[in-house]
Structures are given as structure tokens and as C-alpha cells.
ROZA-583107 format. One record per atom (N, C-alpha, C, CB): residue in one letter; z, x negated, y negated. Coordinates in steps of 0.001 Angstrom, whole numbers, padded with zeros to 6 digits, always signed. Glycine has a CB too. Example, Ala and Ser with C-alpha at 12.3 -4.5 7.8 and 13.67 -1.06 7.14 Angstrom:
<atoms>
A+007800-013190+005690;A+007800-012300+004500;A+007800-013200+003300;A+009046-011308+004473;S+007080-012850+002250;S+007140-013670+001060;S+007870-012900-000030;S+005725-014084+000598;
</atoms>
This chain:
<atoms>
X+004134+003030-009310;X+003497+002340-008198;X+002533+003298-007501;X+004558+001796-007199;X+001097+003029-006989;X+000325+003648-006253;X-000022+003207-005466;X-000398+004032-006583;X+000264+004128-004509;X-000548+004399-002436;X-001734+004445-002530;X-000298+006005-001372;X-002871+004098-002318;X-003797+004218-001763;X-003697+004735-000373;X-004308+003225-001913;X-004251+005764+000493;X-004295+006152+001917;X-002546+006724+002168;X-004847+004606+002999;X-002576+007342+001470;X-000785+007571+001424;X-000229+008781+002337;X-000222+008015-000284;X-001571+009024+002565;X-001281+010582+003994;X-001471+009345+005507;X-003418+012550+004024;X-001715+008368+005358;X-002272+007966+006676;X-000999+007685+007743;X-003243+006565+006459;X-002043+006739+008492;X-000699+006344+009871;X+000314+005404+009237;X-001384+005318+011500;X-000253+004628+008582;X+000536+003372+007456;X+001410+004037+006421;X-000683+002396+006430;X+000656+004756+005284;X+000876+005185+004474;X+001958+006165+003887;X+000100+005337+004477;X+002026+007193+005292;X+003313+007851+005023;X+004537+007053+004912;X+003549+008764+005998;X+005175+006398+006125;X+005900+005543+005990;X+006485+004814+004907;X+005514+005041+006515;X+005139+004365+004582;X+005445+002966+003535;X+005661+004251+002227;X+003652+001376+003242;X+005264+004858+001616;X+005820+006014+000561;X+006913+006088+001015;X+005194+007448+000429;X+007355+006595+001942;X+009046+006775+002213;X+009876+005657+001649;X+009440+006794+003860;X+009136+004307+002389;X+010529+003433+001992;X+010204+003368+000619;X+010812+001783+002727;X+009333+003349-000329;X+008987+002779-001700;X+009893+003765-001919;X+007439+002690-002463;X+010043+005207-001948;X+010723+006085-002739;X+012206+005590-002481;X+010404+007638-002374;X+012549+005337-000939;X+013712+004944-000969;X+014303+004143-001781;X+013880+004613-000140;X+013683+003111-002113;X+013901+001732-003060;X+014113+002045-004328;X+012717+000735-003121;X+014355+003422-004389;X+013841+004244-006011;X+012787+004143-006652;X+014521+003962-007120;X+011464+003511-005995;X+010093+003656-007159;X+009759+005111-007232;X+008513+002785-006646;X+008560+005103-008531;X+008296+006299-009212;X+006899+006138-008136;X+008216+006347-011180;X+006198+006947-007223;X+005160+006802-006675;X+004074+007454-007122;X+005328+006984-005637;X+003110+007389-007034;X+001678+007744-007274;X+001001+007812-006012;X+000959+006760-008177;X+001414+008689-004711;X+000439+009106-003658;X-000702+009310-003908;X+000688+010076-003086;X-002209+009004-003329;X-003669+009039-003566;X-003969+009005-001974;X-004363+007681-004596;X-005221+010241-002270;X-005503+010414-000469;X-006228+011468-000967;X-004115+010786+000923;X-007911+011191-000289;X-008664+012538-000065;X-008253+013411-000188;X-009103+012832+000833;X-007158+014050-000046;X-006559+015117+000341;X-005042+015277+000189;X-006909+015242+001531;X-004540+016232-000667;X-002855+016348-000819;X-002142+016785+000452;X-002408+017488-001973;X-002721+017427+001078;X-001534+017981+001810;X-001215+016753+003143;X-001987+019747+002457;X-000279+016632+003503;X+000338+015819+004513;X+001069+014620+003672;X-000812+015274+005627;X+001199+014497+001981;X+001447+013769+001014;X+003517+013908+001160;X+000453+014467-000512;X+004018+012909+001014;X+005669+012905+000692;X+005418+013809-000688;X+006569+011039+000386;X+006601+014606-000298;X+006681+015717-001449;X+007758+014823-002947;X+007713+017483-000553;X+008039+013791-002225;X+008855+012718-003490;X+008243+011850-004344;X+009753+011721-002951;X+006592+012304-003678;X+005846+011422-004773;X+004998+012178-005762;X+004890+010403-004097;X+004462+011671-006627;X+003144+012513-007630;X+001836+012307-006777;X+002805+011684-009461;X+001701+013367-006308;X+000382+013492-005185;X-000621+013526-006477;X+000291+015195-003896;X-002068+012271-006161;X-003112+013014-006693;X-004281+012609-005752;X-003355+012720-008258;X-005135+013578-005266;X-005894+013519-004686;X-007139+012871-005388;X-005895+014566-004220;X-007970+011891-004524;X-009037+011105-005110;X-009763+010553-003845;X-008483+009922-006137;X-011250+010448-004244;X-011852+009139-003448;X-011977+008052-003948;X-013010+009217-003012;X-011192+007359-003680;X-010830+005634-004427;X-012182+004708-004379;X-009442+004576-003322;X-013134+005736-003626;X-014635+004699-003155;X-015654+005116-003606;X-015095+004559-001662;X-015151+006185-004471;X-016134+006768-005575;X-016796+005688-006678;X-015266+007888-006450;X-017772+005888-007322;X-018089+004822-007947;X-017467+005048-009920;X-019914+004686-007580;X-016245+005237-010148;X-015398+006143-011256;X-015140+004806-012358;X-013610+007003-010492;X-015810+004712-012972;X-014974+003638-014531;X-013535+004189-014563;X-015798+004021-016568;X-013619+005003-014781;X-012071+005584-015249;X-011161+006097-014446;X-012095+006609-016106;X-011053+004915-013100;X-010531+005514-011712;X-009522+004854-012510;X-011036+005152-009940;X-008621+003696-013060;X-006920+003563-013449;X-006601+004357-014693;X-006404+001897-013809;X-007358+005259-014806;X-006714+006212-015654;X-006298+007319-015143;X-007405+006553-016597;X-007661+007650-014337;X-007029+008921-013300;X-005905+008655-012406;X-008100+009436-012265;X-005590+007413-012126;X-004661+007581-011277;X-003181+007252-011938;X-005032+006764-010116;X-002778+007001-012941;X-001729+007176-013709;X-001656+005562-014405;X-000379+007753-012773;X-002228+004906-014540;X-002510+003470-014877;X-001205+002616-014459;X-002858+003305-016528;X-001445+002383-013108;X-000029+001720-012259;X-000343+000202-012404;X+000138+002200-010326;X+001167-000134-012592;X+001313-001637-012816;X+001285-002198-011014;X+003061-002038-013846;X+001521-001614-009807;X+001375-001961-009007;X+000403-000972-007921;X+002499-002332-008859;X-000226-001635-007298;X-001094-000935-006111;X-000526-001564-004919;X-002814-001193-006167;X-000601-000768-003707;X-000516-000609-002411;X-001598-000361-001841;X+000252+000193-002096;X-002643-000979-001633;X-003479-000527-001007;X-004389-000152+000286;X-003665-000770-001408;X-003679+000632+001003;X-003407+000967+002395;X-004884+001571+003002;X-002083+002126+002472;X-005660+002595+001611;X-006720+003023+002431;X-007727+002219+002809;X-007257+003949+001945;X-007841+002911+004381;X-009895+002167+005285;X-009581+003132+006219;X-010318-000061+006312;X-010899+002883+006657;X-011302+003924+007377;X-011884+003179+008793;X-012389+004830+006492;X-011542+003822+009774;X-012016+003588+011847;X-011075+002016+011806;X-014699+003178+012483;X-009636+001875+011429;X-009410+000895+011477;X-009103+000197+012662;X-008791+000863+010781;X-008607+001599+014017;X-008586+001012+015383;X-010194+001557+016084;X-007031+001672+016324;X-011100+001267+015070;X-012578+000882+016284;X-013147+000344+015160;X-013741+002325+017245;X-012919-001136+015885;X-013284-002406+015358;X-014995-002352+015350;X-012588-003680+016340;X-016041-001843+015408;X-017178-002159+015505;X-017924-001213+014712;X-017513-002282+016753;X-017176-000540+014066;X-017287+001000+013606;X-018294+000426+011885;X-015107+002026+013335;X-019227+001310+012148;X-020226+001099+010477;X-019666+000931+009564;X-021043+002146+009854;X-018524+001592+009095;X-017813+002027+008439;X-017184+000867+007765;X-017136+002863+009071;X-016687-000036+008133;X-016153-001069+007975;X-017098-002101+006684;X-016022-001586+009473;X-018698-002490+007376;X-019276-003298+006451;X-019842-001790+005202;X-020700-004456+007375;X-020100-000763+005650;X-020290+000149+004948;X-019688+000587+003896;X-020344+000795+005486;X-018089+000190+003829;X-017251+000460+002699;X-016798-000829+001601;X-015999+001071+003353;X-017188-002217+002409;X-016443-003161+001879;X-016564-003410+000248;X-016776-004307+002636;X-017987-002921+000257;X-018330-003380-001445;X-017557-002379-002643;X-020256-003176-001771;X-017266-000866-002127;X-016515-000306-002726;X-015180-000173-002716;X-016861+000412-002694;X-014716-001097-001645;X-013494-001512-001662;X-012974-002592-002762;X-013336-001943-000435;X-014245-003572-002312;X-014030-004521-003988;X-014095-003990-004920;X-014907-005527-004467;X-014578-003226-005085;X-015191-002512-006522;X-014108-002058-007446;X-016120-001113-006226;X-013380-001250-006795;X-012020-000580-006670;X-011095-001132-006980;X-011668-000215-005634;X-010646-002326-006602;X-009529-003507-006001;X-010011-003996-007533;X-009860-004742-004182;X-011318-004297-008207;X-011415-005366-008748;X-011275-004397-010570;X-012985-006350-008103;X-011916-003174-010080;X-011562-002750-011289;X-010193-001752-011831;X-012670-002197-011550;X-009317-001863-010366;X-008250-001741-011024;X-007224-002799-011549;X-007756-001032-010384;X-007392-004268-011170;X-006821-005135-011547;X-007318-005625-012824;X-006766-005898-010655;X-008985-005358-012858;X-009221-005646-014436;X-008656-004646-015896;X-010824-005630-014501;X-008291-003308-015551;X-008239-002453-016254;X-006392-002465-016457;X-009102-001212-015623;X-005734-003231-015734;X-004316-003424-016221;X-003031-003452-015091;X-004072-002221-017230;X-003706-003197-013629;X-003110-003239-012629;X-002396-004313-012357;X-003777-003003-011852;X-001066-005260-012472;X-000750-006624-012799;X-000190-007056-010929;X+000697-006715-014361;X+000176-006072-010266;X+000561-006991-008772;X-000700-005744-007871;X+003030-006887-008016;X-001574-006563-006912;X-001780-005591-006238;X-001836-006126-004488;X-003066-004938-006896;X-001215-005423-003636;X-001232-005297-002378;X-002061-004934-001830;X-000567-004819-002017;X-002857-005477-000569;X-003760-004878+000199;X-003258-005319+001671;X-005254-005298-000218;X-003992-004157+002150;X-003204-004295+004039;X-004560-005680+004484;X-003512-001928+005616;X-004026-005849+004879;X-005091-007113+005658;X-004896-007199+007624;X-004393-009094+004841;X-005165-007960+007752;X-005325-007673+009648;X-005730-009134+010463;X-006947-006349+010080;X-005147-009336+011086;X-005028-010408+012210;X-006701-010703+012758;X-003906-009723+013619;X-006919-009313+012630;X-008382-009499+012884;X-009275-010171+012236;X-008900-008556+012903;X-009005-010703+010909;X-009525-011768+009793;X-010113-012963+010497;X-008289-012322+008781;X-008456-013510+011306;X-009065-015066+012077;X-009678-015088+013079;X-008182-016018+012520;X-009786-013905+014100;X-010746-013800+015164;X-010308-014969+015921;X-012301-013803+014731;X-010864-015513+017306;X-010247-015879+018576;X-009373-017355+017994;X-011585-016145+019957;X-008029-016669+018280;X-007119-018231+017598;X-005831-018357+018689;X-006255-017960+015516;X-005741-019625+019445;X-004463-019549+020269;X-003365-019666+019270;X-004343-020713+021414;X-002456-019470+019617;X-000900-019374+018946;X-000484-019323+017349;X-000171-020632+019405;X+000008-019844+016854;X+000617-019355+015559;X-000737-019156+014512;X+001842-020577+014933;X-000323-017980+013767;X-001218-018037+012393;X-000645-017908+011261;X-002176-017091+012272;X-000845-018528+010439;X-000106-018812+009301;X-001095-018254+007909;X+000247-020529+009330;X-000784-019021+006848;X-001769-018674+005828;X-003144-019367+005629;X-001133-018804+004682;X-002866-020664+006292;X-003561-021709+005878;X-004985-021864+007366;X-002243-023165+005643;X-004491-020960+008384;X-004793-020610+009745;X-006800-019871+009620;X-003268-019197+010308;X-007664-020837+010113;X-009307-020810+008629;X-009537-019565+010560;X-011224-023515+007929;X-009786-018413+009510;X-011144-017597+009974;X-011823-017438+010077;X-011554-017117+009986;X-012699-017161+011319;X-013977-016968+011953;X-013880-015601+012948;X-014363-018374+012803;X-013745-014689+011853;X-013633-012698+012748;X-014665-012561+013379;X-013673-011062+011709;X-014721-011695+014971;X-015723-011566+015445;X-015902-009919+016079;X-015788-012704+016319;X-015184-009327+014972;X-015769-007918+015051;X-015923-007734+013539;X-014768-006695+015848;X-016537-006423+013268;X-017027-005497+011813;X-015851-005557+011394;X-017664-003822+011831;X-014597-005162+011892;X-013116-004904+011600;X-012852-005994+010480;X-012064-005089+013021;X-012822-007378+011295;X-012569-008386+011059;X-013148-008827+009898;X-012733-008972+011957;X-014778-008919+009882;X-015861-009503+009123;X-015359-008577+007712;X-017638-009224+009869;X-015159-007302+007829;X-014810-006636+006505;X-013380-007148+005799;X-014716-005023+006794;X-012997-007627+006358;X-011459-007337+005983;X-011304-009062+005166;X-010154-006937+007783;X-011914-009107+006154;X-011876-010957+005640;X-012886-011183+004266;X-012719-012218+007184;X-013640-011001+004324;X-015036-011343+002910;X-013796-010229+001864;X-017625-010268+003330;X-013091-009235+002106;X-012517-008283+001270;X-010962-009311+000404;X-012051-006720+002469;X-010475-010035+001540;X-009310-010525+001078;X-009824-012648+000759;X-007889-010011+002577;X-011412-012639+000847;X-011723-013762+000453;X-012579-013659-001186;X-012534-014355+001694;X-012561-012594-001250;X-013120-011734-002310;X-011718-011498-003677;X-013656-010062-001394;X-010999-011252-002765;X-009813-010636-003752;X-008872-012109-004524;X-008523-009483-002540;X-008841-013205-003451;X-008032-014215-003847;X-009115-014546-004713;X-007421-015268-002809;X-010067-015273-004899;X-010665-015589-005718;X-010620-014809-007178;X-011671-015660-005130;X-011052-013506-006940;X-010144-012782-008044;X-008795-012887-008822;X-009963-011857-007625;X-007877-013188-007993;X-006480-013342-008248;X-006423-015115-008842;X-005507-012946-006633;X-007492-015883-008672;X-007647-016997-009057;X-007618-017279-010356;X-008531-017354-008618;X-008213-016309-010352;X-009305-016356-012031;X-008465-015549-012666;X-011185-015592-012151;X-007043-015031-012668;X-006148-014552-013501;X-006153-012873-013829;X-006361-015360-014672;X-004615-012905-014178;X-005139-011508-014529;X-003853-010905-013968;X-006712-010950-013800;X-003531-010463-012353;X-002875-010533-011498;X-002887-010696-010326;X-002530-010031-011583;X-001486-010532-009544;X-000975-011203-008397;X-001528-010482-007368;X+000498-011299-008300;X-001979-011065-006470;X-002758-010786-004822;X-001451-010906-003673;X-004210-012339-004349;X-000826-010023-003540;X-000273-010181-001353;X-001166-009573-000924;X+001339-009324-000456;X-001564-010392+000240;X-002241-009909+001041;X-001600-009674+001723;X-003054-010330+001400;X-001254-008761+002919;X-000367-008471+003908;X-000989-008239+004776;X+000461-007625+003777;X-000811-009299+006212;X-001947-009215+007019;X-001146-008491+008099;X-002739-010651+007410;X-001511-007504+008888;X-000965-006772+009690;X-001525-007390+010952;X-001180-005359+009421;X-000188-007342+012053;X-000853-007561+013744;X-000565-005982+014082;X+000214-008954+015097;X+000140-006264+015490;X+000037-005314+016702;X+000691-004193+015931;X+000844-005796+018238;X+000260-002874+015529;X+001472-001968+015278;X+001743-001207+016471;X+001273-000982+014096;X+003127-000708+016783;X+004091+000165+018117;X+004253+001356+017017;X+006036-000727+018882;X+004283+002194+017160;X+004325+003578+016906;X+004096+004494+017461;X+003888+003849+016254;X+005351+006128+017011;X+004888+006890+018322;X+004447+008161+017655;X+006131+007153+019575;X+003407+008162+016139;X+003098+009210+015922;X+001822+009870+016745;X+003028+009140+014695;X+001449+010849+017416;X+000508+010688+018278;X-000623+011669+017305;X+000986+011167+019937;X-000540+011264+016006;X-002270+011785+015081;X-002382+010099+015005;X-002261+013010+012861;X-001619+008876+015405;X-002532+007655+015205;X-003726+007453+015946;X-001853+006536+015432;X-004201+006318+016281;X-005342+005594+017019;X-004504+004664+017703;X-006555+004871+016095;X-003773+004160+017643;X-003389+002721+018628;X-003260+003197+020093;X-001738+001900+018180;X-003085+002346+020743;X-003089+002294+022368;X-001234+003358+022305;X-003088-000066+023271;X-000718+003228+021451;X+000855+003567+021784;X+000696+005376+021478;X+002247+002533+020451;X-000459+005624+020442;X-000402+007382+020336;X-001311+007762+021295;X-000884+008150+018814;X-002274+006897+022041;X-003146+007052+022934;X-002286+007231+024418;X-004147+005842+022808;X-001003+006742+024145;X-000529+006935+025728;X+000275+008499+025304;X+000797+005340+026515;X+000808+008703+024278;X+001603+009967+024138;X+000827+011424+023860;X+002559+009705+022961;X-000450+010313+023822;X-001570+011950+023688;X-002211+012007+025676;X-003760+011502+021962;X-002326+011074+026125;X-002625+011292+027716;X-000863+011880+028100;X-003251+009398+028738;X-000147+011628+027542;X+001326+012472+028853;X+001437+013596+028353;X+003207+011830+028959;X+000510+014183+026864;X+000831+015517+026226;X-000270+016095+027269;X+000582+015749+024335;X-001454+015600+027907;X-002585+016125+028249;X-002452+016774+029829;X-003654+015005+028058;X-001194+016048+030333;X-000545+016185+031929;X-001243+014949+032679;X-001008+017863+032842;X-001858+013893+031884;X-002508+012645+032842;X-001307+011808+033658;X-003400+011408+031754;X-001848+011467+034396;X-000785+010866+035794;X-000851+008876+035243;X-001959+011313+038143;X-002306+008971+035003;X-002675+007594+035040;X-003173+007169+033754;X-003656+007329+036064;X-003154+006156+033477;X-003735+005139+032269;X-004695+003883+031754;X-002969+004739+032005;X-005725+004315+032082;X-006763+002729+032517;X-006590+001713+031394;X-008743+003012+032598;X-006108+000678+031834;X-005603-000451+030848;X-006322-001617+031409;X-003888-000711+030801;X-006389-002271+030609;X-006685-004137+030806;X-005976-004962+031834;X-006213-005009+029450;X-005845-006291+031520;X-004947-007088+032608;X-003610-006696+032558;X-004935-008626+032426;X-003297-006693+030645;X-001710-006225+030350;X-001506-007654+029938;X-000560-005532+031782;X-002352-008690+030518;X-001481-010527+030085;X-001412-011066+028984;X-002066-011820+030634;X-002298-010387+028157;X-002730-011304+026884;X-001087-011282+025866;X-004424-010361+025840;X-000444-011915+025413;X+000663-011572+024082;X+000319-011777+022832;X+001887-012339+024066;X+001085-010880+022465;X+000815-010225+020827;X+001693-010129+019913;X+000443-008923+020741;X+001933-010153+018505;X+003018-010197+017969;X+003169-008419+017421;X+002983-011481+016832;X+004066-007758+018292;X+003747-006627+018309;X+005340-006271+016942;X+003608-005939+020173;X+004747-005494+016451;X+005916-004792+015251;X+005707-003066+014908;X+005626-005707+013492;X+007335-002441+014845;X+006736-001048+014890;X+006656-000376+013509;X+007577-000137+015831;X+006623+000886+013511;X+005614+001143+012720;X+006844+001169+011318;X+004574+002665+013228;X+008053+001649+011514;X+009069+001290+010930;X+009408+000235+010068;X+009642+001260+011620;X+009125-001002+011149;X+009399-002473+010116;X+008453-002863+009622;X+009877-003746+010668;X+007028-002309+009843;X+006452-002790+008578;X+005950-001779+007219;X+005270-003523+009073;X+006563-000431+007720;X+006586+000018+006313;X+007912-000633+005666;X+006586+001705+006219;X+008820-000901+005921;X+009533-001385+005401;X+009383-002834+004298;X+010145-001380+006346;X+008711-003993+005261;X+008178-004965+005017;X+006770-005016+003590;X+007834-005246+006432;X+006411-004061+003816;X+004928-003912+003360;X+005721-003284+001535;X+003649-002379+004698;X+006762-002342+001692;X+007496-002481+000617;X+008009-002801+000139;X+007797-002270+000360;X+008549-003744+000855;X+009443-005227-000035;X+008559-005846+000010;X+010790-006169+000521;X+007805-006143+000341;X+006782-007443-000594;X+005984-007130-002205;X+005243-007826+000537;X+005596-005854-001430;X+004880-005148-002710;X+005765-004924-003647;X+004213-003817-002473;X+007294-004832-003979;X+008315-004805-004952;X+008649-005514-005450;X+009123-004513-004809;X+008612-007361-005220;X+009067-008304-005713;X+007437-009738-005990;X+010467-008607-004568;X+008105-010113-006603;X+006891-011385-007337;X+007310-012511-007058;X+006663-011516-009012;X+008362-013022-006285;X+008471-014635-005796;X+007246-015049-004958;X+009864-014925-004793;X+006965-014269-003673;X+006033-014706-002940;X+004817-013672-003110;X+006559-014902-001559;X+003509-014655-003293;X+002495-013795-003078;X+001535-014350-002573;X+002116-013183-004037;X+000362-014415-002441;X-000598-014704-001263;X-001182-013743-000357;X-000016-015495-000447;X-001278-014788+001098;X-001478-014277+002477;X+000048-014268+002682;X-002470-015242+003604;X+000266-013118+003298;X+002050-012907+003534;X+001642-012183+005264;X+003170-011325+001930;X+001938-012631+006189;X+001930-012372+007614;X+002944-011084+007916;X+002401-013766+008420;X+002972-009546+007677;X+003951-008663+008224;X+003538-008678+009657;X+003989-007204+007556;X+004635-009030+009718;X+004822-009520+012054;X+006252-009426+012143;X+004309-011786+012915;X+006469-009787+013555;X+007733-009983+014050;X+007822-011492+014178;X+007982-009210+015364;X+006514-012315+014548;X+007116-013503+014535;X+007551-013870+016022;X+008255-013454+013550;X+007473-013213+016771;X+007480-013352+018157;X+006507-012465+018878;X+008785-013120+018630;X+005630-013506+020012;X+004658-013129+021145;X+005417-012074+022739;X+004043-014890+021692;X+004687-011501+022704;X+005161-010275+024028;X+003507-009979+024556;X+006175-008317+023231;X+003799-009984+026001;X+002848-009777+027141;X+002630-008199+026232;X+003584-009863+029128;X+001374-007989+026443;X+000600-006350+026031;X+001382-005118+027063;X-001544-006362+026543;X+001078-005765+028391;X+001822-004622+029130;X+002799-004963+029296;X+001459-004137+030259;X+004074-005386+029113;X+005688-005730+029318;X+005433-004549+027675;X+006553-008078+029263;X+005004-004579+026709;X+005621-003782+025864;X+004876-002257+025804;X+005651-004543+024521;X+004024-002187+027265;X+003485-000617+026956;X+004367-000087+027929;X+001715-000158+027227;X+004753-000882+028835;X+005587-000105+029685;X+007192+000340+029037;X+005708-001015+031027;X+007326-000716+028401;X+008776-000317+027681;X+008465+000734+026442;X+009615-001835+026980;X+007373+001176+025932;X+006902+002117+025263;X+007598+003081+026296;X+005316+002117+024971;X+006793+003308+027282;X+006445+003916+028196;X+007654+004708+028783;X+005806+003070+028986;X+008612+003850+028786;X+010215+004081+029231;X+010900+004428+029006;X+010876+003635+029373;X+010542+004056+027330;X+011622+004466+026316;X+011201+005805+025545;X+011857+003243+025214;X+009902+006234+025793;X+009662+007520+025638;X+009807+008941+026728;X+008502+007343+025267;X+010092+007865+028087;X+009979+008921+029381;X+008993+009475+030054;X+010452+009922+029182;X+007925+009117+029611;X+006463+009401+029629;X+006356+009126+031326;X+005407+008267+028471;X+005622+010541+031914;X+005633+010166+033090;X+003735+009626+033710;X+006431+011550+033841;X+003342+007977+033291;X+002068+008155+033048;X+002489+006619+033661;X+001270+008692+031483;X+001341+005789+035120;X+000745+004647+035469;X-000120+003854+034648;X+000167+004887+036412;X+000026+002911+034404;X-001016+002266+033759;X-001379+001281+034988;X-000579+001550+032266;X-003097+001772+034477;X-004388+001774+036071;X-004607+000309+035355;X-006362+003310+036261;X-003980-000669+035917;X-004278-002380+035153;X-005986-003047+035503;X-002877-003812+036118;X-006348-003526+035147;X-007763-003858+035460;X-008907-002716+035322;X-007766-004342+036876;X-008581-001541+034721;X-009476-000631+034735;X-010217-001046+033696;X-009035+000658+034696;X-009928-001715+032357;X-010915-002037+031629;X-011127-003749+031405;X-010677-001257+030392;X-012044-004184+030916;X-011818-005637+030704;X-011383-006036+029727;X-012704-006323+030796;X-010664-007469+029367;X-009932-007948+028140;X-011242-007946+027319;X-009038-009508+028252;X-010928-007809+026218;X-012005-007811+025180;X-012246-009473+024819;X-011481-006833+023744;X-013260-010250+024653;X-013290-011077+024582;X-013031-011723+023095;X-014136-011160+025209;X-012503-011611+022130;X-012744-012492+021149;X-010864-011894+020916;X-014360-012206+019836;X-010387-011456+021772;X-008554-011437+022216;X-007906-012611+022604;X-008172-010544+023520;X-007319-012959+021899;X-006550-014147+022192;X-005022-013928+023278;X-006151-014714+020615;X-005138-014970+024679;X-004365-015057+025514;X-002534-015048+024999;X-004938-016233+026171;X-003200-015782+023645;X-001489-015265+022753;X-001538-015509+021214;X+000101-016399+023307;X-000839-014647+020951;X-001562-015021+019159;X-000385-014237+018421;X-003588-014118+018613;X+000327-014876+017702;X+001758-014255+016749;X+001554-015080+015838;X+003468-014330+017316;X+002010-014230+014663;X+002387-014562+012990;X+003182-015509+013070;X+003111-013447+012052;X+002902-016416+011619;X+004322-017328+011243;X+005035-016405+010418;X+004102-018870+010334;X+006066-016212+010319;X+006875-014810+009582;X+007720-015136+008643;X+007785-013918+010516;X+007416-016589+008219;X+008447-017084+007366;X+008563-016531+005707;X+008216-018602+007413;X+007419-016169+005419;X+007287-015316+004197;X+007589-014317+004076;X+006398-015149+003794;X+007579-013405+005033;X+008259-012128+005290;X+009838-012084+005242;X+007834-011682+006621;X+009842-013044+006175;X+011143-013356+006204;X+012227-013835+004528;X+010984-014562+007294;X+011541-014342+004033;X+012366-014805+002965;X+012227-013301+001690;X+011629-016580+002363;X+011521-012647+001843;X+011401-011313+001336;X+012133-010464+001701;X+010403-010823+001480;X+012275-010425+003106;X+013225-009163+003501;X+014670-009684+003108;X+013152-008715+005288;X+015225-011374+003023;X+016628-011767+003010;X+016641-011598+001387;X+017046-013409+003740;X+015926-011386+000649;X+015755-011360-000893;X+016458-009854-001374;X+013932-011480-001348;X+016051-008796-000129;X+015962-007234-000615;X+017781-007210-000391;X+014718-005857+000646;X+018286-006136-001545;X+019603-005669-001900;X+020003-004924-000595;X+019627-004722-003271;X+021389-004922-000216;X+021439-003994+001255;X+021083-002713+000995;X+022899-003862+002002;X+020939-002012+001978;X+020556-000625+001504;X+021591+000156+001489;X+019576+000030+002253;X+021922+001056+001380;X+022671+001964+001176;X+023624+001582+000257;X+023112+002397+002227;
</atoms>
């Protein structure tokens, strides 16, 4: 099985649980070092333009494909700048013998949607984030149409995590209380989100990618909506962090939905599928 982005904020994780599960891994990342020492590290740029990129990388029957780049700054070049070699990649490792492949996908696909999103839930993204991610996983099913192999898409919402080399608002508060900041300029705090930490969806993201009953758009969420600030403060609490969040200091971003959570029922029937652990 191969990681794509397997040093990242996602990526470490999700290598952990795959190894846990006993797979044979194939870590891939610019760069070896920060790689699980339980996997076969090989360093690569997956966005290189390489014919013989599923050879170099050990010709895996499954991909994970975790790497992108500025994924928490949604407006970032980078995004429409990479998408075509993202297909490129995606398309010629599934043609060359790759038979299940996973890609992270993002909430940001459907852009401003009140309440549940499901699979069937039609997108209209209104950042770069979004616009890439979506033409990438409207790109890929069609692929997966036309045979060959299996597409999960795994669309990611809110991630909670407290590694503080991430980007999210949650390593952004543990890098201001490392800095001695008192205060925290935040939004209203009202909008809810289907927030999940960084834990359950490496977990999630490896049981899907391990089994072939369900595949598709697969929603990794919790499946339940929470106010933004009811869960930064309990971040906040539960880390001890001695830091205010300054509410109204910035404005809600507009194409943020007042509440917006996964249907989790696919997830759900994946995780009740997986053997207990231990």
C-alpha cells in the first residue's frame, strides 16, 4: 500500500494506523526524514511529470493519496496550479495497475450548503481550495467509470488536532500560547461544523482504504454539528492554554455555512466492518 504526503499533518497518522492493521507500506514524500520508520520510505515528487512513476514507487495495488499543498489557505495558487498533475498522477497510476485508489477530498468541494451533505449533495466551491479539489474528484470518478479500478473519495470536514507544525485554527492556538499571547482574534464562534480529530480520521481514512464493500464519495466526519467556538474553547481547556479568544475580531468568511455536517453513514458501516483491535 502507498502514502502519498506521508510526512504530512494527515499522513503521519494515517501510516501509523495502516501499519497497525498490519499493511506492508510504501511512505512517499519530498523528503524522507519525518517518515514512520515501519514503513519503506521512498522519497519522490509525485507531480513530476515520470512514465515510470508506479514502478518507482513499488507498483502498489492500493494508493492513499494524501499529498496537496496550502491546504488550510484556501485561495492559495497552488491549488489550480497543481490540479492537472494531480490528475496526471492519479490517472497514471491507476492505468499502470493500481486496482483501489483513495484520495483525501474536502467539504470544501460543495461550497455554501445548509445542513447535511451526503454523496449525492451537487457542488458549487467558492474558493481555489474547493474549485481544485472538486474538478480533481469529478475527474477521478469518471475515471473510475470507465473501469479499471475503485475510487473512495474521502471527503474530509473540520480537522481538531494538536500537532502545532499543522495549519488549522487548533495548531494556530497552541503556537499563539507557545508565543506568551494573552489573546486570540476569532470570528463570531456561531457558525457549526462537523468537527473530527485528527485521530479518528486517520483511523477512518484507513479503514476505508483497506476494504472494497463501499466505495465512492465516502464522508470521514463525525456526523454531528458543534458551534466553532464551543469547540475552540474546549480545545482550549482541555489543553490549559492560557489564551482569550478576541470574538468578532475577524469576519465570518462568507461562502461558510451557518451549519454544515457530513452524513456518516458510510463511514459508519466501515468502521462496524473493521476486526476489534487488539
Amino acid at each position: 500500500m502507498l502514502v502519498t504526503g506521508a510526512g504530512g499533518y494527515i499522513g503521519r497518522p494515517v501510516v501509523a494506523e495502516l501499519l497497525a492493521l498490519g499493511h506492508e507500506v510504501v511512505a512517499t514524500d519530498l523528503r524522507s526524514d519525518g517518515l514512520d520508520p515501519g514503513a519503506r520510505p521512498i522519497p519522490a515528487d509525485i507531480l513530476a511529470d515520470d512514465p515510470d512513476v508506479f514502478e518507482r514507487l513499488g507498483r502498489p495495488e492500493v494508493l492513499v493519496h494524501l499529498a496537496w499543498s496550502d491546504g488550510f489557505v484556501h485561495d492559495s495558487p497552488a491549488h489550480m496550479g497543481h490540479l492537472s498533475a494531480h490528475s496526471r498522477f492519479l490517472g497514471r497510476m491507476a492505468a499502470a495497475g493500481c486496482r483501489r485508489v483513495a484520495v483525501m477530498g474536502s467539504m470544501h468541494e460543495v461550497g455554501y450548503h445548509e445542513g447535511v451533505i451526503d454523496q449525492a449533495t451537487p457542488c458549487a466551491p467558492l474558493s481555489q481550495y474547493g474549485v481544485a479539489k472538486n474538478a480533481l474528484r469529478q475527474s477521478m470518478l469518471l475515471k473510475a467509470a470507465a473501469g479499471g479500478f475503485d475510487l473512495f473519495w474521502l471527503r474530509a470536514f473540520y480537522i481538531v488536532g494538536d500537532d502545532a507544525r499543522g495549519s488549522s485554527i487548533f495548531a494556530k492556538l497552541l503556537q499563539a500560547a507557545a508565543r506568551g499571547d494573552q489573546t486570540f482574534p476569532f470570528n463570531s464562534g456561531r457558525n457549526q461544523y462537523d468537527f473530527i480529530g485528527l485521530d479518528q480520521l486517520a483511523r477512518q481514512i484507513a479503514a476505508a482504504a483497506s476494504q472494497t464493500a463501499v466505495s465512492g464519495v465516502i464522508n470521514t466526519c463525525s456526523g454531528r454539528p458543534e458551534a466553532l467556538g464551543a469547540r475552540v474553547e474546549r480545545f482550549i481547556a482541555d489543553h490549559g492554554l492560557k489564551l482569550r479568544l478576541d470574538y468578532g475580531a475577524f469576519p465570518d468568511r462568507p461562502y461558510d455555512s451557518p451549519l454544515v455536517y457530513g452524513d456518516a453513514s458510510k463511514i459508519e458501516a466501515i468502521m462496524a466492518a473493521q476486526p476489534p483491535r487488539g
